[in-house]
SETORZA-392471 format. One record per residue: x, y, z of N, C-alpha, C in turn. Coordinates in pm, whole numbers, plus 50000, padded with zeros to 5 digits. Layout:
<sites>
XYZXYZXYZ...
</sites>
This chain:
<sites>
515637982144445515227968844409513747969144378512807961744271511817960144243511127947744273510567944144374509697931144411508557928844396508017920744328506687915044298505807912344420504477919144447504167914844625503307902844584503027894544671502807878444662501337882244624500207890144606498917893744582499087890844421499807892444355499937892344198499487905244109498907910344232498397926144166499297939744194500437937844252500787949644293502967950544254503727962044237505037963744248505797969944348506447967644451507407971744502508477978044483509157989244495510517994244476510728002244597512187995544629512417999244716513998008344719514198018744733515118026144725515878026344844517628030944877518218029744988518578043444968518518050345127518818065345065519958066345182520978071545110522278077045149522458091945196522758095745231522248101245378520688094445411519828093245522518328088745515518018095645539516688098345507515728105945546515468107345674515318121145763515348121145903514448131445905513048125146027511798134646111512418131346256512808144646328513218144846438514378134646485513788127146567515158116346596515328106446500514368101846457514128091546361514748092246177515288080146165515968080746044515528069245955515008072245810514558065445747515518058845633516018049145651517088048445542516378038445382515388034045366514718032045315512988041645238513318041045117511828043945076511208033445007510078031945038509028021144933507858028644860507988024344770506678027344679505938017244665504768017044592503938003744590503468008444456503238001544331502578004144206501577990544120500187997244096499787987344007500387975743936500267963643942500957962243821500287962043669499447966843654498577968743554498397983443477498907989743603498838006943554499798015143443499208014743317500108016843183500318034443167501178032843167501378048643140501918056043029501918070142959502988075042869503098089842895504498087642937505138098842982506388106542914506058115542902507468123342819508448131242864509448132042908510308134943031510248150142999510388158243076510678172643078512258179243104512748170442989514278175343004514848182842850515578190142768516008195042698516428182342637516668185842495517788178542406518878174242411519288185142422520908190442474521288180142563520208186842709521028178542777520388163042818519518157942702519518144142702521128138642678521138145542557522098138842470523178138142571523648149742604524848159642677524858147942835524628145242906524358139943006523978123643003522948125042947521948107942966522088104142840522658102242805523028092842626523138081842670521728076042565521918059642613521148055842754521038064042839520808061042957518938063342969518408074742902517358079642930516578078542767515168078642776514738077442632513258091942685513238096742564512478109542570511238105542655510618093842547509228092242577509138077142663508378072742712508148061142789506858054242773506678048542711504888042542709504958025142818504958024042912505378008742957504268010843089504417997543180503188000443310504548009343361503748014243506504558027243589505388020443662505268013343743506908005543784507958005543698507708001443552508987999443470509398009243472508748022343430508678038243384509678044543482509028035743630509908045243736511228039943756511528025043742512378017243763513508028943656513058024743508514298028343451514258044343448514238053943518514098066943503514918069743582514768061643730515668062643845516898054843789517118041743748518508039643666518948046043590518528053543500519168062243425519538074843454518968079243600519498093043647520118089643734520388077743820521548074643933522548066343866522358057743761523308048243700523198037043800522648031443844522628022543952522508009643925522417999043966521307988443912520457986744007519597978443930518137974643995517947964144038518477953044108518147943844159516427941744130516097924144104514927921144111515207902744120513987896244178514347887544180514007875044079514697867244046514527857443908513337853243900513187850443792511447845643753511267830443841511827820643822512167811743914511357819144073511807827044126511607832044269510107832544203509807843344149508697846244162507417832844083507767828044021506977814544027506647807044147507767803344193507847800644363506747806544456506937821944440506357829744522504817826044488504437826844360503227829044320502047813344362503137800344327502607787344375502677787844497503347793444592503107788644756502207795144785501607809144739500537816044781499347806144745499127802844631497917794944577497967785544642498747775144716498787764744765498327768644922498617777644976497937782545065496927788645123496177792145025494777795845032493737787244959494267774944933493547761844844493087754945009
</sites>
């Protein structure tokens, strides 16, 4: 899932990992990342032709020029097939006026 953090400057994604991640006793069944939301990137995947085509047709695009949340968002959908949950613009309007109303 990708969440907007209430600062207006920053992206969330949050991944569920099947088996979780485990240090000693402890089990992490969640990862978070945190990304600019301003940070533009262009990236060109390091995968063959072949097996773009052969494999990720449709799913994956060579090159990527977008900010890095999107970049990562759809890179990870297109190599798990998953979806991405995010929440409606509605929410995040919401989100964005109760913050301002609270520090007014």
């Amino acid at each position: 899932m990708i969440l907007p953090k209430p600062d207006d400057l920053h992206f969330m994604i949050c991944i569920g990992l099947d088996p979780p991640l485990r240090q000693g006793q402890t089990r992490y069944p969640f990862l978070v990342m945190q990304f600019k939301k301003d940070e533009e990137v262009t990236i060109d995947l390091n995968m063959t032709e072949e097996l773009m085509k052969e494999k990720y047709k449709d799913k994956l695009e060579p090159r990527y020029e977008s900010p890095l949340h999107q970049v990562v968002t759809q890179v990870f959908r297109g190599l798990t097939g998953k979806k991405v949950n995010q929440p409606a613009k509605d929410f995040r309007r919401y989100v964005s006026s109760s913050i301002h109303h609270k520090y007014r």
